[in-house]
BAVODO-794439 format. One record per residue: residue number from 1; residue in three letters; x, y, z of N, C-alpha, C, O in turn; chain. Coordinates in nm, 3 decimals. Example, Ala and Ser with C-alpha at 12.3 -4.5 7.8 and 13.67 -1.06 7.14 Angstrom:
// residues 2
1/ALA/1.319/-0.569/0.780/1.230/-0.450/0.780/1.320/-0.330/0.780/1.424/-0.332/0.846/A
2/SER/1.285/-0.225/0.708/1.367/-0.106/0.714/1.290/0.003/0.787/1.341/0.114/0.804/A
This chain:
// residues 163
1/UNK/0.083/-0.118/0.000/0.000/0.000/0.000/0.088/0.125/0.000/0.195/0.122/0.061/A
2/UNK/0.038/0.257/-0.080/0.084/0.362/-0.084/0.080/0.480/0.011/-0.011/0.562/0.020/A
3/UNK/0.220/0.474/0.101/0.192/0.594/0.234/0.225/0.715/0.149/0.275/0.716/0.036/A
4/UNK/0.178/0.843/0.246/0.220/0.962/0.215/0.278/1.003/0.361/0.194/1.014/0.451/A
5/UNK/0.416/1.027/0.392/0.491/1.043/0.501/0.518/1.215/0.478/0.546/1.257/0.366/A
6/UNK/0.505/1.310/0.599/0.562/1.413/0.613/0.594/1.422/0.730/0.522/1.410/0.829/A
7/UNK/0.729/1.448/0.723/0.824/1.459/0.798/0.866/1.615/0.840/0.925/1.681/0.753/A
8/UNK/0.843/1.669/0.951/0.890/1.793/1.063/1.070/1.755/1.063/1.129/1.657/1.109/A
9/UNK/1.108/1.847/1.008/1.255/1.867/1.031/1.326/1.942/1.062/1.280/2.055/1.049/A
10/UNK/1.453/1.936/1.114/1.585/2.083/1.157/1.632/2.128/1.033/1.725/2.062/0.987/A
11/UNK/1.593/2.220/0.968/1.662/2.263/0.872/1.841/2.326/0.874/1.900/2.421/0.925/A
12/UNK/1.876/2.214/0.788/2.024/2.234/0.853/2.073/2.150/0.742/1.998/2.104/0.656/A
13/UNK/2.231/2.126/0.746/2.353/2.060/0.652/2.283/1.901/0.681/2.219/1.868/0.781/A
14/UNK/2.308/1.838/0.589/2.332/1.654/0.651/2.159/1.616/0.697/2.130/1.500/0.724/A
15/UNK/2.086/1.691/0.700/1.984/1.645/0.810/1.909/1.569/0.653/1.938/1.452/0.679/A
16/UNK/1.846/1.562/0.533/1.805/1.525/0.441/1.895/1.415/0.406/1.817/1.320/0.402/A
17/UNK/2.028/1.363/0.376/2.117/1.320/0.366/2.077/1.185/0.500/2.075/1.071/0.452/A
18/UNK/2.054/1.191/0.614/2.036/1.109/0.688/1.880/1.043/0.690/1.851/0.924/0.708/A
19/UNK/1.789/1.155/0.667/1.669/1.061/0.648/1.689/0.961/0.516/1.665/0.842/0.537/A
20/UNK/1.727/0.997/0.398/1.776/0.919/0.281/1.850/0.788/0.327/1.819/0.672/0.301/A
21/UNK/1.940/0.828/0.390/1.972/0.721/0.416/1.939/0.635/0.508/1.985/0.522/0.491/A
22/UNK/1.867/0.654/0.609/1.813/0.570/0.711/1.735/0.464/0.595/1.749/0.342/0.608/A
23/UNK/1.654/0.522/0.481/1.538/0.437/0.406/1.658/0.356/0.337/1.634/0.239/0.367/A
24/UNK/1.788/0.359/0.251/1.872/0.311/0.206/1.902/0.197/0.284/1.898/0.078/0.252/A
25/UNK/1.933/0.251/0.394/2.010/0.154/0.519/1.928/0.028/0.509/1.983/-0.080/0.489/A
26/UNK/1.763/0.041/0.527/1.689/-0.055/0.574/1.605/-0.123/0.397/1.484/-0.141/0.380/A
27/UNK/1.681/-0.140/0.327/1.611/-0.103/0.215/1.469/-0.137/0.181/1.410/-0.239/0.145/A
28/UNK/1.427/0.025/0.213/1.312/0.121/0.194/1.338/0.163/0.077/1.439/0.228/0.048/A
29/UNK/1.211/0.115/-0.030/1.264/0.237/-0.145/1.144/0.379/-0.119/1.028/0.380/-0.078/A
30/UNK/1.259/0.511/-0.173/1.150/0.597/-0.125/1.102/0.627/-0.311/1.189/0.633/-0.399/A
31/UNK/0.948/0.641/-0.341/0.924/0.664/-0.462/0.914/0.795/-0.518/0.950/0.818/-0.633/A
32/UNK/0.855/0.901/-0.426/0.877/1.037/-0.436/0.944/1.107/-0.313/0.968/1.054/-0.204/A
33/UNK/0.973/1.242/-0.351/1.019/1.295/-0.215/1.041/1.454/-0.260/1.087/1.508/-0.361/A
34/UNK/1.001/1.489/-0.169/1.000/1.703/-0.198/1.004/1.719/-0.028/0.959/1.659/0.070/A
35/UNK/1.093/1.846/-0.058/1.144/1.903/0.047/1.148/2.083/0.050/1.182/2.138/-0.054/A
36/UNK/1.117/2.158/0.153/1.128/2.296/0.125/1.104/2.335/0.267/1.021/2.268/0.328/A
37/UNK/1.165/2.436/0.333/1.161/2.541/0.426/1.023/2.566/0.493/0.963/2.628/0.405/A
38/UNK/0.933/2.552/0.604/0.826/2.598/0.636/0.864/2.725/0.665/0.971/2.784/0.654/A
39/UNK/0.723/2.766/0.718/0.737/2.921/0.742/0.825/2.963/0.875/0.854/3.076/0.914/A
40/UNK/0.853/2.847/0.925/0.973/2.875/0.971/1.131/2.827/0.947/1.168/2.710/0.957/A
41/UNK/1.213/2.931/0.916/1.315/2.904/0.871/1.398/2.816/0.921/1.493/2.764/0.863/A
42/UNK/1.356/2.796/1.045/1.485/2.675/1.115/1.440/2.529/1.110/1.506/2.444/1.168/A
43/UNK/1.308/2.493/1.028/1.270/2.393/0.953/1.226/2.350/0.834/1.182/2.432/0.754/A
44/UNK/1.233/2.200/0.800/1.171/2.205/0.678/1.077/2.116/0.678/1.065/2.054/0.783/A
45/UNK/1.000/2.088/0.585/0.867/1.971/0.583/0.951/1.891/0.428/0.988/1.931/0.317/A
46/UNK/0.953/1.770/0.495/0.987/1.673/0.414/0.861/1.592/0.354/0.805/1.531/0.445/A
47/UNK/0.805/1.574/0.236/0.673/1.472/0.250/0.750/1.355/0.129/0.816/1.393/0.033/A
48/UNK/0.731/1.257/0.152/0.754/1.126/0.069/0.682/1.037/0.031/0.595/1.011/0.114/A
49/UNK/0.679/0.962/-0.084/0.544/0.855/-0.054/0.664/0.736/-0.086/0.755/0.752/-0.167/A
50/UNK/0.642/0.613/-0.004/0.667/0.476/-0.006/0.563/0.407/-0.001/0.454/0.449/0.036/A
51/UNK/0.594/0.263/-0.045/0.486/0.193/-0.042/0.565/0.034/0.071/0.681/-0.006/0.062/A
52/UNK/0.464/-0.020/0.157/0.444/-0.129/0.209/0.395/-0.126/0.314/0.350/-0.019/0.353/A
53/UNK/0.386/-0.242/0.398/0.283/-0.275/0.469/0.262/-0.203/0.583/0.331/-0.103/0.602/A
54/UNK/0.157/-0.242/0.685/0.164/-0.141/0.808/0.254/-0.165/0.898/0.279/-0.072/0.975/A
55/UNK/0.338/-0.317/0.917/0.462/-0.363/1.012/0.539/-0.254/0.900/0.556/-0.150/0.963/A
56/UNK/0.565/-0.246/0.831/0.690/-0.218/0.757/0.693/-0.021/0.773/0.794/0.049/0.788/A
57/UNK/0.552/0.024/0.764/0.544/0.192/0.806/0.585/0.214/0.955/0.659/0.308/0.981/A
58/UNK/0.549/0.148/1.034/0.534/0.155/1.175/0.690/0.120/1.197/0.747/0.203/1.267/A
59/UNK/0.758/0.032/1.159/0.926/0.047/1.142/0.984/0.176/1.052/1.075/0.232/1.112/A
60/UNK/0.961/0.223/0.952/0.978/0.348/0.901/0.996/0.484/1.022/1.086/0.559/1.059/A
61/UNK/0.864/0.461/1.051/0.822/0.563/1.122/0.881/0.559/1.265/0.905/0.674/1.300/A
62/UNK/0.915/0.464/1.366/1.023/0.482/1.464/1.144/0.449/1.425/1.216/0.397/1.510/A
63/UNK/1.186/0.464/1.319/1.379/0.466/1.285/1.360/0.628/1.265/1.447/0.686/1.330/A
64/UNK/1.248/0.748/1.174/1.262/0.848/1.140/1.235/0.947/1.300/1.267/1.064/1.319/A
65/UNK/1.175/0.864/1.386/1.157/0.971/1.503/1.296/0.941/1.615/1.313/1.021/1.706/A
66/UNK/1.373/0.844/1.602/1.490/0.809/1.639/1.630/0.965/1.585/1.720/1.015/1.652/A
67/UNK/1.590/0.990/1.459/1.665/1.104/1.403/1.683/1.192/1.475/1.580/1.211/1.539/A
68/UNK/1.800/1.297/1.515/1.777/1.375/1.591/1.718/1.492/1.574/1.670/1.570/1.656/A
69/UNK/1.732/1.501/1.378/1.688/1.607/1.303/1.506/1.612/1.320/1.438/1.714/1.330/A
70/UNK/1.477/1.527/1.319/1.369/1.514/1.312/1.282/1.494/1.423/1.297/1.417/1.518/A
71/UNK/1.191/1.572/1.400/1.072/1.704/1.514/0.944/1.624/1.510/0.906/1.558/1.606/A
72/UNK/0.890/1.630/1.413/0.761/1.493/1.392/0.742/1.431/1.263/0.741/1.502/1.163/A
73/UNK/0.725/1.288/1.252/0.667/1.238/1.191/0.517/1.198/1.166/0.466/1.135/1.259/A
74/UNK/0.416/1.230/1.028/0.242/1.208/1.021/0.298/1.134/0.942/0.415/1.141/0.903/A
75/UNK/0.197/1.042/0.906/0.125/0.955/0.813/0.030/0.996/0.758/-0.066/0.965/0.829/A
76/UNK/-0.014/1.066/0.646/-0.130/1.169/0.637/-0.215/1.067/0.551/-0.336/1.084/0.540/A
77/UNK/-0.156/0.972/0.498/-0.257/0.833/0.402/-0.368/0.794/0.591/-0.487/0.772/0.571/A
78/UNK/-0.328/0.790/0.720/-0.411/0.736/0.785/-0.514/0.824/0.802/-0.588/0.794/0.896/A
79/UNK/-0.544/0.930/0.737/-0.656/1.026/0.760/-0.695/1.105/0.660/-0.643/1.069/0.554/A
80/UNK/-0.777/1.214/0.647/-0.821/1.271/0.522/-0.683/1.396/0.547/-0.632/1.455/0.642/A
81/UNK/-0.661/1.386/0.339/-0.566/1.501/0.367/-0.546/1.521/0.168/-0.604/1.455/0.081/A
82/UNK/-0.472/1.602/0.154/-0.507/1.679/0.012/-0.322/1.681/0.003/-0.233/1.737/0.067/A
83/UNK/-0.328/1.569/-0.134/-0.199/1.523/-0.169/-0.203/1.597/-0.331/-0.298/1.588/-0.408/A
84/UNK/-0.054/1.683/-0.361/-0.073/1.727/-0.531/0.108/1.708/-0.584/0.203/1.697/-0.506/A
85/UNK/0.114/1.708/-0.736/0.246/1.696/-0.764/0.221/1.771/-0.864/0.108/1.767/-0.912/A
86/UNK/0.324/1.860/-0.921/0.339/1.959/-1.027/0.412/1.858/-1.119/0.523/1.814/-1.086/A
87/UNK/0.360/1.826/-1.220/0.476/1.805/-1.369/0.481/1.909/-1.503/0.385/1.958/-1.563/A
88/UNK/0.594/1.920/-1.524/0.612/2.025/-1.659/0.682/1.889/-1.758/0.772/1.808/-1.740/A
89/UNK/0.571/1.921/-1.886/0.598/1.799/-1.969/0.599/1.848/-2.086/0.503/1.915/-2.124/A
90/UNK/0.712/1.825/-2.169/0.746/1.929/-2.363/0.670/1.785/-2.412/0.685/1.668/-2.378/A
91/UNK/0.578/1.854/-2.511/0.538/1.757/-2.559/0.552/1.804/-2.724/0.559/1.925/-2.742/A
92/UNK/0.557/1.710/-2.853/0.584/1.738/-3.003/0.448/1.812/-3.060/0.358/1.737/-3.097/A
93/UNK/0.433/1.922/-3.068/0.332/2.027/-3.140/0.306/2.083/-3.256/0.262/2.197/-3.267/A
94/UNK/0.342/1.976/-3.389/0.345/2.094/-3.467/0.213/2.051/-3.552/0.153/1.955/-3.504/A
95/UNK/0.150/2.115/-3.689/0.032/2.129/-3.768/-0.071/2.153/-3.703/-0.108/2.254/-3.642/A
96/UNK/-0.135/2.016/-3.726/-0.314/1.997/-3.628/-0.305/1.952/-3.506/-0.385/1.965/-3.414/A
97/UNK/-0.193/1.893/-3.511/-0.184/1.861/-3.337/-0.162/1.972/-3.233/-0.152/1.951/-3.112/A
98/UNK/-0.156/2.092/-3.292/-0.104/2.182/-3.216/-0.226/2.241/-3.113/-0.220/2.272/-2.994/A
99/UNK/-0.343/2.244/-3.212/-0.470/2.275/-3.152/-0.556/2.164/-3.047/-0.639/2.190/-2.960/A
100/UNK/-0.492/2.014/-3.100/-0.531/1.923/-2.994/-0.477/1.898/-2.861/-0.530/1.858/-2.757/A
101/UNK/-0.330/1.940/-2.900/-0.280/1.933/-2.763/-0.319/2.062/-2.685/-0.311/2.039/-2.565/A
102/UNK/-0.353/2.168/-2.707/-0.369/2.307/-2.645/-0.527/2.245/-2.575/-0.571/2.295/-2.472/A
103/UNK/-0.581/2.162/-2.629/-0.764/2.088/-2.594/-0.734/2.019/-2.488/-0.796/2.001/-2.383/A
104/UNK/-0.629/1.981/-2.528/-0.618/1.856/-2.398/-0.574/1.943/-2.291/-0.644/1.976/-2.195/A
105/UNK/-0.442/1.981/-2.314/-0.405/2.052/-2.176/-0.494/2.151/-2.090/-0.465/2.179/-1.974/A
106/UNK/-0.616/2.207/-2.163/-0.701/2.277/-2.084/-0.801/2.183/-2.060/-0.891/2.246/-2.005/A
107/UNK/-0.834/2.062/-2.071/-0.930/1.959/-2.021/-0.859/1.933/-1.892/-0.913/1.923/-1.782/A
108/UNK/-0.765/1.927/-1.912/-0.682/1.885/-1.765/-0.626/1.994/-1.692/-0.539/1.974/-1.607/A
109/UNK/-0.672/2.111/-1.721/-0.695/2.242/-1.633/-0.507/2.255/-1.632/-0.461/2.292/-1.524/A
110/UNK/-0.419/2.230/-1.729/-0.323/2.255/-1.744/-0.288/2.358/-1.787/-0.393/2.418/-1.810/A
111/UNK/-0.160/2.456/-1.831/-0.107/2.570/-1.834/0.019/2.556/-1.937/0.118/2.488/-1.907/A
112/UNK/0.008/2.624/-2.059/0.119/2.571/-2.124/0.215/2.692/-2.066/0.162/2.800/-2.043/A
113/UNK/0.323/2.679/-2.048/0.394/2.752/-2.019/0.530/2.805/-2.113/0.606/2.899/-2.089/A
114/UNK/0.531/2.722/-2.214/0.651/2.768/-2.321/0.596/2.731/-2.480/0.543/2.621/-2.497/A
115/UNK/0.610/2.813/-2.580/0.593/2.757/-2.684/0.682/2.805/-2.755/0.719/2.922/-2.746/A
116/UNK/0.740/2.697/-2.854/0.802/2.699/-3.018/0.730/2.640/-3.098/0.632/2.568/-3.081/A
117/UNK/0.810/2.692/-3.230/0.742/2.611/-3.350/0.696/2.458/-3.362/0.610/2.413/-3.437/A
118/UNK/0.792/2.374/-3.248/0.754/2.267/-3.298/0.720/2.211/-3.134/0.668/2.100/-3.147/A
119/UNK/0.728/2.237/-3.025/0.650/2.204/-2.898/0.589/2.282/-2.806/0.543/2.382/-2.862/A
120/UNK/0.575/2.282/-2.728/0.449/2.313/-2.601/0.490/2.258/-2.460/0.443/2.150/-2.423/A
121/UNK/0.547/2.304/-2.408/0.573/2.291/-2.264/0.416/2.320/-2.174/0.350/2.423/-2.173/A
122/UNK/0.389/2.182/-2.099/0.268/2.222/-2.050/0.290/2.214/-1.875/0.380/2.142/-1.832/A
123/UNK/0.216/2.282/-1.794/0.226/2.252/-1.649/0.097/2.226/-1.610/-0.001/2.294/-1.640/A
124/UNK/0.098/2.097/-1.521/0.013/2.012/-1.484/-0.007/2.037/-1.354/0.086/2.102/-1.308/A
125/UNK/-0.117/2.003/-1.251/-0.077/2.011/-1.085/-0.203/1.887/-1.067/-0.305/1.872/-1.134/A
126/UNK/-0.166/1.830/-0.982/-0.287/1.741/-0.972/-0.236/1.634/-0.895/-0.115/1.630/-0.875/A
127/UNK/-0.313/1.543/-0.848/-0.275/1.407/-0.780/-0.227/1.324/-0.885/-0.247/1.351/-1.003/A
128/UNK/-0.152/1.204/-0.836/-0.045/1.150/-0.894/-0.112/1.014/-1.081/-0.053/0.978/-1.182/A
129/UNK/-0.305/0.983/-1.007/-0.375/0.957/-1.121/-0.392/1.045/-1.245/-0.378/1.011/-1.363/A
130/UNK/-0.426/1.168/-1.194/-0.465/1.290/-1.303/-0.344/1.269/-1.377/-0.349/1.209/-1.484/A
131/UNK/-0.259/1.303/-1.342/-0.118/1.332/-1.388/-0.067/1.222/-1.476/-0.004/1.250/-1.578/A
132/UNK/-0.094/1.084/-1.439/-0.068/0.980/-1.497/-0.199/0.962/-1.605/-0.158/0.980/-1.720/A
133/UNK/-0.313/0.939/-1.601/-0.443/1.023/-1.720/-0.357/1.110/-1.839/-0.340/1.071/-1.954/A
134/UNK/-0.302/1.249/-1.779/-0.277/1.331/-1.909/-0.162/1.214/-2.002/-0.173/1.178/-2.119/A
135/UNK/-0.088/1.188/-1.931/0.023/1.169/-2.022/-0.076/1.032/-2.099/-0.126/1.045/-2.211/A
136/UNK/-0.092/0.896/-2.011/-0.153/0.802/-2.100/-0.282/0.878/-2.243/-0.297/0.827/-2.354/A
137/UNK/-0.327/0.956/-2.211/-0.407/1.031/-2.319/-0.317/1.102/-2.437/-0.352/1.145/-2.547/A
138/UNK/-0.205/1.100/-2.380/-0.105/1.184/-2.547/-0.098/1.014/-2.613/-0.142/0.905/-2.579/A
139/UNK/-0.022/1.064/-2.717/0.039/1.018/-2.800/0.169/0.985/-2.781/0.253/1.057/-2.834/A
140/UNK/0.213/0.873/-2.704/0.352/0.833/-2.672/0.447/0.918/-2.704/0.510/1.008/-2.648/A
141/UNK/0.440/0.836/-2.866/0.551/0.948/-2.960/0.559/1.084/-2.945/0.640/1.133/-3.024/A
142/UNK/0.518/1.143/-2.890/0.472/1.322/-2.889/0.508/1.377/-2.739/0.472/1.491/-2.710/A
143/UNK/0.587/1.289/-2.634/0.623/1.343/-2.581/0.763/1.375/-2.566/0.815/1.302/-2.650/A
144/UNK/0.824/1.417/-2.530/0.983/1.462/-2.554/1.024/1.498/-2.414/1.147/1.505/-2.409/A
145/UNK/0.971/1.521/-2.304/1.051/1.497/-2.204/0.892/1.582/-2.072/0.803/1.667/-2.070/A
146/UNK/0.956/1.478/-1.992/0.855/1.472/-1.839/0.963/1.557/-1.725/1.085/1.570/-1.721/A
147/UNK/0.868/1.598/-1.652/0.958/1.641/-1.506/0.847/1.645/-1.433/0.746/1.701/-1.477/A
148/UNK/0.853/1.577/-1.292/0.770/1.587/-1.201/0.825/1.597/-1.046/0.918/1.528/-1.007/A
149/UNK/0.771/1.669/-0.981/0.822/1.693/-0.857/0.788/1.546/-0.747/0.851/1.465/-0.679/A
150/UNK/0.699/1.569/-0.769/0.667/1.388/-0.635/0.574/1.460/-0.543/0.574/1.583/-0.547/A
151/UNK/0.480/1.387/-0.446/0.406/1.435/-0.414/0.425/1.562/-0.286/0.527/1.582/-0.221/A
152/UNK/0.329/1.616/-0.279/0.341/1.742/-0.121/0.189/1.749/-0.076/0.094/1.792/-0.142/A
153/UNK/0.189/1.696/0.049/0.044/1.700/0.078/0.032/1.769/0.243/0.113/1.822/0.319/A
154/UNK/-0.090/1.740/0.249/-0.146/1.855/0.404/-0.266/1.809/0.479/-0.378/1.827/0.433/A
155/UNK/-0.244/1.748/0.598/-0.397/1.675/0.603/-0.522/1.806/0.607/-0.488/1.923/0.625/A
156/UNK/-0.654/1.769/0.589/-0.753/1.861/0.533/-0.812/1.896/0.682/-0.810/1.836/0.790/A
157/UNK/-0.855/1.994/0.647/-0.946/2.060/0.783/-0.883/2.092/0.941/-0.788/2.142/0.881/A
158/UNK/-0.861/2.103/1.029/-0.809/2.135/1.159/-0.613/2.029/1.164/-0.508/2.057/1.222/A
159/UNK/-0.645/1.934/1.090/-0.534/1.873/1.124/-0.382/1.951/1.062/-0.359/1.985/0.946/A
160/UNK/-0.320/1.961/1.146/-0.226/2.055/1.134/-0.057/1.976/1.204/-0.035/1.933/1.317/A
161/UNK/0.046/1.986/1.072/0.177/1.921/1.140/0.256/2.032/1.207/0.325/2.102/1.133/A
162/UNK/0.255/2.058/1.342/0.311/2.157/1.407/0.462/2.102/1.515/0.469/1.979/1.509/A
163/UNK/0.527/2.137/1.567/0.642/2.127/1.673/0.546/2.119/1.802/0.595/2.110/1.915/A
C-alpha cells in the first residue's frame, strides 16, 4: 500500500542526507520525495510517498523519530488530507496537433507555459492519477521529455503538522 509520510525537520547541513539514508540503510525504497523550508526558517517539511505494509510503516516511522533532526513524523494516508504533484511535460506540437494538444491541456486544467514552433511545454498540478491520465491520453511518440516533482500534501481541515 501507498503511504504519504511528512516529515517535521531541523533545517540544517546533513539532516536530508540522513533521512535518505536511514530508508537506504533498511532497504526502503523511497518513490517520491519534496522538500522545502516551512514558514519557519529553522525547519523544513519533508513529505515522501513509499509503499508497504503497516509492520513495515510503523518500522519506518520509529527509525525516522529516532533522528535527531527530526521534530515529527504524520502519516497523512491514515486520515483525510489533500496530496498534489506539479509536472512540466514538452510535448511534439506541430500542424493539427497543435490545436489538440492546447484541448487537452485545458481539459486537464493545465497551463502551457513555453511555446516553439515545434512544442508546447505544459504545467500540470494534480494528484499522482490525473497526472498519470494526461500523459496516457497523449500520444507516446509526442512526448519529448517529463519532469515531475513527487508528491506534497497537508492533512484537510483542523489537522495541522506543528512542533
Amino acid at each position: 500500500m501507498k503511504h504519504v509520510i511528512s516529515v517535521l525537520m531541523e533545517n540544517e547541513p546533513g539532516a536530508l542526507s540522513r533521512v535518505v539514508g536511514l530508508f537506504s540503510a533498511r532497504g526502503y525504497n523511497i518513490e517520491t520525495l519534496s522538500v522545502a523550508p516551512t514558514e519557519d526558517a529553522t525547519l523544513s517539511r519533508l513529505t515522501l510517498t513509499t509503499a508497504g505494509s503497516e509492520a513495515v510503516l510503523e518500522q519506518i516511522t520509529k527509525h525516522l523519530n529516532r533522528l535527531i533532526e527530526v521534530v515529527k513524523v504524520v502519516d497523512l494516508t491514515d486520515g483525510p488530507h489533500i496530496e498534489r504533484e506539479l509536472m512540466l511535460i514538452k510535448v511534439r506540437a506541430v500542424g493539427k496537433e497543435r490545436e489538440e494538444i492546447k484541448r487537452m491541456a485545458d481539459i486537464f486544467r493545465g497551463h502551457i507555459v513555453d511555446v516553439t514552433d515545434k512544442s508546447y511545454t505544459i504545467e500540470l498540478t494534480g494528484d499522482q492519477q490525473k497526472l498519470q491520465a494526461f500523459i496516457d491520453a497523449l500520444d507516446r511518440t509526442s512526448i519529448l521529455e517529463t519532469v515531475r516533482t513527487g508528491a506534497c500534501g497537508v492533512g484537510r481541515g483542523e489537522r495541522v503538522l506543528r512542533v
